[in-house]
C-alpha positions, 0 to 999 in steps of 0.5 A: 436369756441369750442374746442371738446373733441376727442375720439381716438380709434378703435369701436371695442374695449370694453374699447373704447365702454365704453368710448363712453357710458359714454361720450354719458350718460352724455351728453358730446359733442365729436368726435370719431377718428377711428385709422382704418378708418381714420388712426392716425394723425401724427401731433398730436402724437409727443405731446401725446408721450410728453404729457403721454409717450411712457409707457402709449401710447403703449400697451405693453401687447395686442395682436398687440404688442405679434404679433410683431417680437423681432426686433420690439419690441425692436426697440421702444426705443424713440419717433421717434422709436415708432412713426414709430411702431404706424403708421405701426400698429395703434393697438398698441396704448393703447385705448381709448385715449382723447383729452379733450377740455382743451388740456390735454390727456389721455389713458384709461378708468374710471368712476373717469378718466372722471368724473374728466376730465370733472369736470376740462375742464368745471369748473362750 
């Protein structure tokens, strides 16, 4: 069985299109995960709140969290915490994130980010 690379966002989202479009133009296999559709799966997000931290998982600037009330915001100060905001409000997940066949992950979208991850999960 091969591991698969997994695309976690919302396909609205540019950043995750873009995403999508660079997997897609260099023929890289992967699944994509819908926060909206499939909701976000909570057995996986206690080791991306270890993995990347809860800085980096966690838009602080997007429109889901300025939407949030202070007692909220200010709510979100440990994993526990921040898991429940995340799945009352998958929104607030900085996106895309991946799950690289290699088992890292990681928040966001570059050229080098992919080109680099890539190049590490399939030595060659």
């Amino acid at each position: 069985m091969t591991t698969m690379i997994t695309l976690y966002g919302i396909p609205n989202c540019d950043t995750v299109k873009k995403a999508h479009t660079w997997l897609t133009d260099h023929g890289v296999d992967y699944a994509f995960h819908d926060f909206k559709k499939q909701g976000v799966p909570t057995d996986l997000l206690p080791g991306w709140i270890a993995s990347v931290g809860l800085d980096t998982l966690i838009n602080r600037r997007g429109p889901t969290w300025r939407k949030l009330d202070a007692a909220t915001q200010a709510s979100v100060v440990d994993a526990a915490s921040a898991t429940a905001v995340i799945l009352a409000s998958s929104s607030v997940i900085k996106r895309p994130l991946v799950a690289w066949a290699d088992g890292a992950v990681t928040v966001g979208f570059s050229d080098e980010l992919f080109a680099q991850r890539i190049k590490q999960s399939h030595p060659g």
